[in-house]
C-alpha positions as CSV (number, residue, x, y, z in Angstrom):
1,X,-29.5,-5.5,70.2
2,X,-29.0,-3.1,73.0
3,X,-26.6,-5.3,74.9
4,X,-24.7,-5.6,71.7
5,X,-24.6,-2.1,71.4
6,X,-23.7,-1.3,74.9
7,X,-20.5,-4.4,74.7
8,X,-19.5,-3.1,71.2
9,X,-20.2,0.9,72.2
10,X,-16.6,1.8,71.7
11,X,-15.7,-0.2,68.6
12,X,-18.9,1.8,67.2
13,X,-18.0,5.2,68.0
14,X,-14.5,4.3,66.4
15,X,-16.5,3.4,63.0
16,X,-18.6,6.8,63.6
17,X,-15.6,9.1,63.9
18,X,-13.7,7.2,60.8
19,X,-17.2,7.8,59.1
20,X,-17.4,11.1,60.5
21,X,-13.9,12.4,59.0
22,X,-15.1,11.2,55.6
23,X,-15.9,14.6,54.1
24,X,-12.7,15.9,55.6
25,X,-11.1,14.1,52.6
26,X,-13.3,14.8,49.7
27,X,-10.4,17.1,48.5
28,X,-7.8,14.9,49.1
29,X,-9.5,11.9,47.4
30,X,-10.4,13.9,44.2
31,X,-8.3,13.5,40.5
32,X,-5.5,15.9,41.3
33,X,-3.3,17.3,43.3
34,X,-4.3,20.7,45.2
35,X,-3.1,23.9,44.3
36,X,-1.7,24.6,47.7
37,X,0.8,27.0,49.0
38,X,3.8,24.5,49.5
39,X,2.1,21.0,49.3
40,X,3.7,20.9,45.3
41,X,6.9,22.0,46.9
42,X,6.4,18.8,49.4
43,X,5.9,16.6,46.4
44,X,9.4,18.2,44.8
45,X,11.3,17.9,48.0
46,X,10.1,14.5,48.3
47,X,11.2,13.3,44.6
48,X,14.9,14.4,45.5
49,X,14.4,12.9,49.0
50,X,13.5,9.5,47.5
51,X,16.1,10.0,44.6
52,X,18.7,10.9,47.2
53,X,17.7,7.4,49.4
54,X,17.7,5.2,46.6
55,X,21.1,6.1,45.5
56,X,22.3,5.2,49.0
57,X,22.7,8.2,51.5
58,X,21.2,7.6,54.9
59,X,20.1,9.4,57.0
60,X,19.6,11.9,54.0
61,X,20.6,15.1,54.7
62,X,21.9,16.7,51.4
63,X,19.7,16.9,48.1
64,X,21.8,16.9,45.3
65,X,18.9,17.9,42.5
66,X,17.8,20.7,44.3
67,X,19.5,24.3,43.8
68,X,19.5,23.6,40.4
69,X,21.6,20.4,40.5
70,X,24.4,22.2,42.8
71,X,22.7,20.7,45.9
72,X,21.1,21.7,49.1
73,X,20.9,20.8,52.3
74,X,17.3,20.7,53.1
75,X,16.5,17.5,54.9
76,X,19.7,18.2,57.1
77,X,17.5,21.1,58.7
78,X,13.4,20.6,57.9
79,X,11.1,17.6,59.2
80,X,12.1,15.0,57.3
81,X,9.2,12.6,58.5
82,X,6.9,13.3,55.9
83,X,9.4,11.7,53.5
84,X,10.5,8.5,55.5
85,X,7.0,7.5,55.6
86,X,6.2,8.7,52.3
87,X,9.4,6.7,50.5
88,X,6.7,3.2,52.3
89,X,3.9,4.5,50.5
90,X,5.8,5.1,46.9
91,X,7.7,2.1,46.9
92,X,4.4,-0.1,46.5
93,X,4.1,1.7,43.1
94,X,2.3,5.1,44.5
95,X,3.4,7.8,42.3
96,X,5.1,10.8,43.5
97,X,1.6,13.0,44.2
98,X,-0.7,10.7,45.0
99,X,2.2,9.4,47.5
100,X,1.9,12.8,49.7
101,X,-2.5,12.9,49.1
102,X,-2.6,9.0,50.5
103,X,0.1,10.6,53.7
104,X,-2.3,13.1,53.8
105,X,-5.7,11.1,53.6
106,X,-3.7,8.8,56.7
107,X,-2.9,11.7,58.7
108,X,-6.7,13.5,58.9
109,X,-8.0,9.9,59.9
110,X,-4.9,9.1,62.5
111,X,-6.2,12.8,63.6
112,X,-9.7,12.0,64.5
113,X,-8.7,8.6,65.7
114,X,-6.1,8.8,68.0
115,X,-8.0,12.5,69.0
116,X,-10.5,10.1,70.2
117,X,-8.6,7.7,72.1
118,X,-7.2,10.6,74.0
119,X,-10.3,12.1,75.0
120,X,-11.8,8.5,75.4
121,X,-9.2,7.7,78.4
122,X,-10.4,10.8,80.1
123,X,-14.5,11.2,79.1
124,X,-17.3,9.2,77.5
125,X,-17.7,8.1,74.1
126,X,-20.1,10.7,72.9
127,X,-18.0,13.6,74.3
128,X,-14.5,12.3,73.1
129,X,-16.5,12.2,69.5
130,X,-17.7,15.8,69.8
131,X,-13.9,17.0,70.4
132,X,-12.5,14.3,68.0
133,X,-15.0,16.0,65.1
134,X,-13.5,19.8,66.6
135,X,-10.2,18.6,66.5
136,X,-10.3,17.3,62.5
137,X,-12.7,20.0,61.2
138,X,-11.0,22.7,63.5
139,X,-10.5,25.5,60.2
140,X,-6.5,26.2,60.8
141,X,-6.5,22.3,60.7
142,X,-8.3,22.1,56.9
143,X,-6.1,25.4,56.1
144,X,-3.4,23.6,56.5
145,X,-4.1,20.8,54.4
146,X,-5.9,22.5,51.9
147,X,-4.7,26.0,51.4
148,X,-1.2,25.4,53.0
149,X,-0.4,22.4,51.6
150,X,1.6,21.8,55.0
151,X,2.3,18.3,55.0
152,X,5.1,18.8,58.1
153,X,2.6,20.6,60.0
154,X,-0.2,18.5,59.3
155,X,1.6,15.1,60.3
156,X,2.7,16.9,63.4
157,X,-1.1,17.3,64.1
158,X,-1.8,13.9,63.6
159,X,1.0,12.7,66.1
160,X,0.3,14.7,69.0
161,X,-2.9,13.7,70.4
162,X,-0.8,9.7,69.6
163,X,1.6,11.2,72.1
164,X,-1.2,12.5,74.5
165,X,-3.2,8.9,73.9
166,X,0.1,6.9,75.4
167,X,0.5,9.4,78.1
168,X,-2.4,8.5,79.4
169,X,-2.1,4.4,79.0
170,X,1.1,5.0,80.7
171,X,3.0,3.5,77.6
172,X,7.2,4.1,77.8
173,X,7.4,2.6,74.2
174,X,5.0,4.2,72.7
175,X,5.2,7.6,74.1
176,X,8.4,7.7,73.7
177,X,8.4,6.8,69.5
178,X,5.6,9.4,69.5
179,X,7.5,12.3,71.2
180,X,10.4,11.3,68.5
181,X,8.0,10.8,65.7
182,X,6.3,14.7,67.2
183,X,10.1,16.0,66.5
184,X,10.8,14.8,63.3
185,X,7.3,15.8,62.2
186,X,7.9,19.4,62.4
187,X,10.8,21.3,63.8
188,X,8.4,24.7,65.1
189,X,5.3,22.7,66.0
190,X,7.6,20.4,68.3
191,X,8.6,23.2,70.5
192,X,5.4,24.4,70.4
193,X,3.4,21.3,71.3
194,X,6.0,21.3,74.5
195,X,4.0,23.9,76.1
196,X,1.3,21.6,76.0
197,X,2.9,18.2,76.7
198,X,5.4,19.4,79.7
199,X,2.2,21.4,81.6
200,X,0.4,18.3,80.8
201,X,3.1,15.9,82.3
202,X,3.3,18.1,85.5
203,X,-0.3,17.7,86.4
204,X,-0.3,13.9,85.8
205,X,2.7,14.0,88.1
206,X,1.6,16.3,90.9
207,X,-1.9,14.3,91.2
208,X,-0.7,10.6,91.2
209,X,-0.1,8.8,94.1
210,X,3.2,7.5,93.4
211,X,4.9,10.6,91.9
212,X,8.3,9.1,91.3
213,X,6.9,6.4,89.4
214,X,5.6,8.9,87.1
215,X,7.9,11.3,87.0
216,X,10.4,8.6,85.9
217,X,8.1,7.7,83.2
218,X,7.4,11.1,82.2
219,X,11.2,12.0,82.1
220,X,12.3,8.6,80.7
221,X,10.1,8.9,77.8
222,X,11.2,12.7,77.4
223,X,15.0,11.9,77.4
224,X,14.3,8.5,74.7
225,X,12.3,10.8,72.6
226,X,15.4,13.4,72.1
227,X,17.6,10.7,72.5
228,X,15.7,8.7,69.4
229,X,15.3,11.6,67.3
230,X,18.7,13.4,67.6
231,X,20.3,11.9,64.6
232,X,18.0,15.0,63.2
233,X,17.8,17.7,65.7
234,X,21.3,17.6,67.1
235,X,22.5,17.9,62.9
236,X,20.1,20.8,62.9
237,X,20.7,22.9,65.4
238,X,24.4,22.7,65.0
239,X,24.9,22.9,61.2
240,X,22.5,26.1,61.3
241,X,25.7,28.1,62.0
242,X,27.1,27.4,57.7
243,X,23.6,28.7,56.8
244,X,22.3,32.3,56.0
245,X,19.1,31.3,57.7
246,X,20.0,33.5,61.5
247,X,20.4,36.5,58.5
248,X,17.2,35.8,56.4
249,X,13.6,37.1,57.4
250,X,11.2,34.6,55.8
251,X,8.2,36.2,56.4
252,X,6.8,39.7,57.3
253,X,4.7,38.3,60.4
254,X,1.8,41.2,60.0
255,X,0.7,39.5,57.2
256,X,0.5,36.2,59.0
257,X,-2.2,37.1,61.9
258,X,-5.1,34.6,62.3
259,X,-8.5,36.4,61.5
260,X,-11.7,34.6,62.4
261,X,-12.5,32.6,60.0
262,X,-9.2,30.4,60.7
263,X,-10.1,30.2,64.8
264,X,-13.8,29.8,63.9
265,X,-17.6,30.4,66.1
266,X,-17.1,26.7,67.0
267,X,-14.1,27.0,69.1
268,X,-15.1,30.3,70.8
269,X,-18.2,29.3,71.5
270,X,-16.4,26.1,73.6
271,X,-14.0,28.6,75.2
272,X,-17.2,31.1,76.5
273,X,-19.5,27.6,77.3
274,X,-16.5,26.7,79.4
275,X,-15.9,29.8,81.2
276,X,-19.2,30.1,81.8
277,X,-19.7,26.7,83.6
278,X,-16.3,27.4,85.7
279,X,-18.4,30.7,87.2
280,X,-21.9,28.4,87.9
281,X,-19.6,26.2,89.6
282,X,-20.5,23.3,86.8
283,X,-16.6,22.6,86.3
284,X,-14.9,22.8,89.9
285,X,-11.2,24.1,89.4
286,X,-9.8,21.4,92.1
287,X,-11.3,18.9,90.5
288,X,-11.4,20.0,86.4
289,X,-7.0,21.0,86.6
290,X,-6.6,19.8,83.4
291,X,-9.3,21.5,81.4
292,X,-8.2,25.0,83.4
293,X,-4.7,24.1,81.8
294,X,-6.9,23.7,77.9
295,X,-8.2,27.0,78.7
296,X,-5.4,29.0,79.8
297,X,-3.6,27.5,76.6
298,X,-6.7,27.9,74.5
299,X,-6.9,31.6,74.9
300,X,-3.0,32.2,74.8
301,X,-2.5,30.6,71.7
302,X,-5.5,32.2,70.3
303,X,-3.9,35.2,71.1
304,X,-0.7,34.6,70.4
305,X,-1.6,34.1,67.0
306,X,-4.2,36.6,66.1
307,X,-3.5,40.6,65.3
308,X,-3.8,42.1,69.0
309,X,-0.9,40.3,70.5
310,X,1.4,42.2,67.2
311,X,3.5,44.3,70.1
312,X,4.7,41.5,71.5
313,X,6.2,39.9,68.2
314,X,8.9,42.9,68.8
315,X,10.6,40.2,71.6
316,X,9.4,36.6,70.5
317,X,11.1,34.6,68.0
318,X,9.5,35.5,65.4
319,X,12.2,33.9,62.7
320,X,12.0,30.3,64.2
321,X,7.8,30.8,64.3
322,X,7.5,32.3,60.9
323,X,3.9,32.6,60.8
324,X,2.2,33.7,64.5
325,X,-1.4,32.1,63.2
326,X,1.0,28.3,63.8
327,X,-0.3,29.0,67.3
328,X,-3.6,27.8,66.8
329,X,-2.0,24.1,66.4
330,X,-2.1,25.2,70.3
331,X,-5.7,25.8,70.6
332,X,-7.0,22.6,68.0
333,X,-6.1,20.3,70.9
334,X,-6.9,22.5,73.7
335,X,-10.5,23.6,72.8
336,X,-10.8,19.9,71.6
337,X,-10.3,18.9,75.0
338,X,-12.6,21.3,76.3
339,X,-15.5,20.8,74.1
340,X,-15.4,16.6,75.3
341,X,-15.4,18.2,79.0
342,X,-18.3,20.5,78.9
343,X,-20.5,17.7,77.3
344,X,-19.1,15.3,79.6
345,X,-20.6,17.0,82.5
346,X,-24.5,17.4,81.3
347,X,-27.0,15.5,81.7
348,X,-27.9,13.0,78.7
349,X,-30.6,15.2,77.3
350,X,-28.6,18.7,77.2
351,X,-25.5,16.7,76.3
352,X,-26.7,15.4,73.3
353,X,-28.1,19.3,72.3
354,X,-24.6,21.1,73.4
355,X,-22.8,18.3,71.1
356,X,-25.1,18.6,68.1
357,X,-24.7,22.5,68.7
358,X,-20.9,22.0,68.4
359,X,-21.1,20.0,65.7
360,X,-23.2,22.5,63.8
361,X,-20.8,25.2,64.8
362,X,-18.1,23.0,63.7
363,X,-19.4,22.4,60.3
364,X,-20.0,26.5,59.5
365,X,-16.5,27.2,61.0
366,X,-15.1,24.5,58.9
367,X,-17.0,25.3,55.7
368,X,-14.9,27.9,53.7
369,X,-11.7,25.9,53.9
370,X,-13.6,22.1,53.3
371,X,-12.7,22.1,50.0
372,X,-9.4,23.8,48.0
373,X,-9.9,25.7,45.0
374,X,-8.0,24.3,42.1
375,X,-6.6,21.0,41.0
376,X,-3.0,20.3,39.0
377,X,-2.5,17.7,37.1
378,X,1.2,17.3,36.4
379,X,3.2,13.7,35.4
380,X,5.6,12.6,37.8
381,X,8.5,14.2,35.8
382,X,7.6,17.2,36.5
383,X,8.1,16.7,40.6
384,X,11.0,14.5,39.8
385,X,12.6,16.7,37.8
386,X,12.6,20.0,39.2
387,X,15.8,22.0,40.8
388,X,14.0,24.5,43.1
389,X,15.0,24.6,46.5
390,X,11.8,24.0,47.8
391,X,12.4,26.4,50.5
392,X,11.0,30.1,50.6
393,X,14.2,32.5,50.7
394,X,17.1,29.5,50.0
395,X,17.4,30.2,54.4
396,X,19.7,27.1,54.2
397,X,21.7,27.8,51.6
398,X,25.1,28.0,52.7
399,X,26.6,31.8,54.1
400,X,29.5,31.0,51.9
401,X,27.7,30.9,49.0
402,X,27.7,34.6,47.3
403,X,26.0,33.8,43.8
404,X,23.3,31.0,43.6
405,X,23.4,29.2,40.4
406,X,20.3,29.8,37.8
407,X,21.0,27.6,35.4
408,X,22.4,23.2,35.5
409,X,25.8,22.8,35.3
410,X,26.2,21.4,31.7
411,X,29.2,18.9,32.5
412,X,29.3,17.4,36.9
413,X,33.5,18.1,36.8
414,X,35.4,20.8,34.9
415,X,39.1,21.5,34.5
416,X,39.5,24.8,35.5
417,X,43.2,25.7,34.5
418,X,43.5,23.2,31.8
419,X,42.2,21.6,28.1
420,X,42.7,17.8,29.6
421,X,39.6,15.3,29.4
422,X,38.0,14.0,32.5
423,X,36.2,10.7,32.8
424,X,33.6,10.7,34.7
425,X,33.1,7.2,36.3
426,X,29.7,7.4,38.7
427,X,27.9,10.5,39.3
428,X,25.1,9.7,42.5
429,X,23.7,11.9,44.9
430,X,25.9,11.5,47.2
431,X,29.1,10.6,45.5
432,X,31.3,11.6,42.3
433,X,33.7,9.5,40.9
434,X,36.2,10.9,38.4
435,X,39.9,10.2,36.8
436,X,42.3,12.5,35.3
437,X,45.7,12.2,33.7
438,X,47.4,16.1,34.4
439,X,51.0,17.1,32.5
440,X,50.8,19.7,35.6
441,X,48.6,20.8,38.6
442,X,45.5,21.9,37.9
443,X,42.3,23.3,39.3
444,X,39.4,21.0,39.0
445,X,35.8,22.1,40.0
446,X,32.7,19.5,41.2
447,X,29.5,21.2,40.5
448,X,28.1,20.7,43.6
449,X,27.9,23.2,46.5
450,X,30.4,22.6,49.3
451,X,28.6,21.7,52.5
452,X,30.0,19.7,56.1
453,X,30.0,16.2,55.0
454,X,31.6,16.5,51.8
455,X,35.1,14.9,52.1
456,X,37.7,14.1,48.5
457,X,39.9,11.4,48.3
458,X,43.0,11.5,45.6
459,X,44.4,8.0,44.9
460,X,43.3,7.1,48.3
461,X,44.4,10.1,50.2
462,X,42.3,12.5,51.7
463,X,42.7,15.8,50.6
464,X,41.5,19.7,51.2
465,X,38.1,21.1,49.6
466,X,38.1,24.8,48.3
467,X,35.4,26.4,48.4
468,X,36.3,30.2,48.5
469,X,34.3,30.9,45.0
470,X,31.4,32.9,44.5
471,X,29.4,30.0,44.5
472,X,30.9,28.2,46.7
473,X,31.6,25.2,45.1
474,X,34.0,22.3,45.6
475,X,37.4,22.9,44.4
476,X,40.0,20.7,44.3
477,X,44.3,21.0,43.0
478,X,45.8,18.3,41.4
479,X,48.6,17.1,41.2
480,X,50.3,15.9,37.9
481,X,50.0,12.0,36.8
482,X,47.3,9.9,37.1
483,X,44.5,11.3,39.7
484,X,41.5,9.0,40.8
485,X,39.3,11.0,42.7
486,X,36.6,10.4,44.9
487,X,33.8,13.2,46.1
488,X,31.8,11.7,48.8
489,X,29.1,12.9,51.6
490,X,29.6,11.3,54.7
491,X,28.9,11.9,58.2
492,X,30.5,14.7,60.0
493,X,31.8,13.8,63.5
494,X,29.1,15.9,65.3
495,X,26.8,13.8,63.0
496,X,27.8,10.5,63.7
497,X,27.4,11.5,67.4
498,X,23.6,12.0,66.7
499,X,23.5,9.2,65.2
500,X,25.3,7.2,68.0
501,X,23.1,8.7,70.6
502,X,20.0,7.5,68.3
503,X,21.0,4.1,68.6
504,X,21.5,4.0,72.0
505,X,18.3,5.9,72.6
506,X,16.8,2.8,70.4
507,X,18.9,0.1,72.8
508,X,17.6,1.8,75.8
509,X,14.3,1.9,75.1
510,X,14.4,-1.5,74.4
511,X,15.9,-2.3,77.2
512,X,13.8,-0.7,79.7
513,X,10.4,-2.1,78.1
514,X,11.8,-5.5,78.4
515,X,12.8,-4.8,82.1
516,X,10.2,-1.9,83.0
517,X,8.4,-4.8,85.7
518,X,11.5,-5.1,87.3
519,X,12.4,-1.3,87.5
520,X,9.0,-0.9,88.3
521,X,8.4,1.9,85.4
């Protein structure tokens, strides 16, 4: 039995941490959806998503349901890999909610798993499950599922110690997908996480013996990442100039300070434990860089993101971080990593106490924010069917939009300067088709928001978009006869460039798995 044990040790600490993570998702595996902060929003923003895929726009970047049927850009802008991976899980029959609670459910076990793979290439099996158990019951990480309802945020979570776990196998493919997968998870935590990954890179770098080797694979899997990911980031950061969002303040950050409850006694305890053995000498700073690196990033983000660093939010970006308590996504990793490393380095007996201690402290840390506090049970229409913008100040909302609508257009095409009838012919999210006989010219509106990407076609011929109204919708003059018109959203040229550079991102890294023996990667 005990050579069974011993041969089949790490298989059986995999089945204890999935076993483990169990009452992490009593919530989520309840009748119901939580009453969360945005996680309803998710579900809305992920019925238009799905709505806007089916009807065949891809990569999605415009929602035409959303803004109260005008259209909004959205998923040109905000992490849209929640909804990629959702659209799997719904088209097996899933409904709309229960679609994001099973994403959810997958990303709190991927969280614990791959958080334990990571620790397991660097410690023993019993320490990598202590910081595993930290790392999924850390309370900003239960806040976020079940008070936030931040499914972006939370997937991000659930990717990065993926990302840390094929840094250390030394994996181009994988590390590279994950860094891609990191970006598309959430646009804020993805620069955020850099401070974690580059320092980390640096030190695997500096202490291996054949540092060119690894700093190719390090920058490789760097440059694929971007490169696989930019059909969304390179969209986003340049199409951020039509928005309002550089103008808009989304949130007053005093309100948005961590207190203790979200850091928790768990992970200062780890933090104190650890200084404490760096001044007996126990962790030796030579030896122990990487867990020196935890702790400077353990404390910073900690600080970052609680009330006494509030001077400093006067200079740091405070629009693009929103909410300084996002900094403790910093600190779930770090003083995840440092709780496996302070057990690591006792003897059995006082490492089996320190981890049940952490445990415990884990467990009262994690207790207030195990559960949420209310359940809705709406039908599917209700997600599928709602016009919101899903985002909190309409921040992407066009700057050339003066008036947003408040009310559905009744008819998808009016004749502005006339009584003639128009026949509507297909009406999509991504394309209006329409034909109209005119004695004269005439203005004709299309209910639908002008963005970049929209282009009109008359008999064939491209024509100009106006869009100089209050609400900035598509307007279009014809001219008299017959008039067969075409509204479609297509790629922009910057966009198709992403897109291009996504492809050959995915060729590359293709390319260099198949040959990384040769190139010696």
């Amino acid at each position: 039995m005990l050579q069974f044990i011993k041969a089949n040790s790490k298989r059986l600490f995999l089945i204890a941490v999935l076993v483990l993570t169990l009452p992490a998702l009593i919530g989520l595996i309840h009748p119901g959806f939580p009453v969360t902060d945005d996680g309803g929003w998710m579900v809305i923003r992920f019925s238009a998503f799905f709505q806007t895929l089916r009807g065949g726009e891809f990569p999605v970047r415009f929602l035409m349901r959303l803004n109260n049927g005008y259209g909004y850009p959205v998923s040109d802008f905000l992490y849209p890999l929640f909804m990629y991976l959702s659209t799997a899980i719904h088209l097996v029959g899933i409904n709309f909610a229960n679609t994001i609670k099973t994403l959810l459910i997958f990303c709190v076990l991927a969280s614990s798993l791959f958080t334990f793979l990571w620790l397991r290439k660097i410690f023993d099996n019993f320490s990598s499950l202590i910081g595993s158990m930290l790392y999924t019951f850390f309370p900003y990480h239960l806040f976020d599922i079940y008070q936030r309802g931040s499914v972006g945020e939370v997937l991000s979570l659930s990717i990065l110690p993926f990302v840390l776990w094929q840094m250390e196998r030394r994996s181009l493919l994988w590390t590279s997908i994950g860094l891609s997968f990191l970006i598309m998870a959430h646009n804020t935590l993805a620069v955020l996480f850099m401070f974690l990954i580059l320092p980390y890179a640096l030190l695997e770098v500096y202490i291996a013996k054949d540092k060119v080797r690894a700093l190719s694979f390090y920058c490789l899997s760097l440059l694929l990442g971007f490169g696989l990911s930019a059909f969304f980031w390179l969209p986003a950061l340049s199409d951020l100039q039509y928005t309002v969002f550089a103008k808009t303040q989304i949130s007053n950050i005093d309100n948005y300070f961590a207190g203790f409850g979200l850091i928790g006694v768990a992970a200062l305890f780890v933090i104190f434990a650890t200084i404490l053995l760096i001044l007996l000498r126990r962790i030796e700073v030579k030896k122990h860089r990487l867990t020196i690196i935890m702790l400077f990033i353990a404390i910073i983000s900690i600080f970052l993101g609680s009330q006494p660093s509030a001077f400093l939010w006067k200079f740091l970006p405070s629009t693009f971080v929103q909410f300084p308590f996002r900094f403790l996504s910093l600190t779930i990793p770090s003083v995840a990593f440092l709780a496996a490393c302070i057990v690591s380095i006792l003897a059995k007996k006082i490492k089996i106490a320190l981890g049940l201690i952490v445990i415990l402290l884990v467990i009262i840390s994690a207790s207030i924010y195990l559960l949420p506090k209310n359940y809705q049970n709406f039908p599917d229409s209700f997600y599928s069917t709602n016009q919101d913008t899903t985002t909190v100040k309409n921040e992407y909302m066009p700057s050339w939009v003066k008036e947003i609508p408040q009310v559905m257009a009744t008819v998808k095409v009016r004749n502005l300067s006339g009584q003639e009838t128009i026949n509507l012919l297909q009406s999509t999210p991504s394309k209006t088709v329409f034909s109209v006989v005119l004695p004269m010219e005439r203005a004709i509106q299309v209910n639908t928001i002008y963005f970049p990407g929209w282009y009109a076609y008359v008999n064939g011929r491209r024509v100009e978009i106006v869009y100089n109204n209050p609400r900035g919708l598509i307007n279009l003059r014809l001219d008299k006869g017959v008039n067969n018109v075409e509204v479609v959203f297509k790629e922009t040229p910057v966009r198709l460039f992403s897109d291009l550079v996504s492809i050959i991102g995915f060729a590359g890294l293709l390319t260099l798995v198949l040959m990384r023996k040769k190139l010696k990667l």
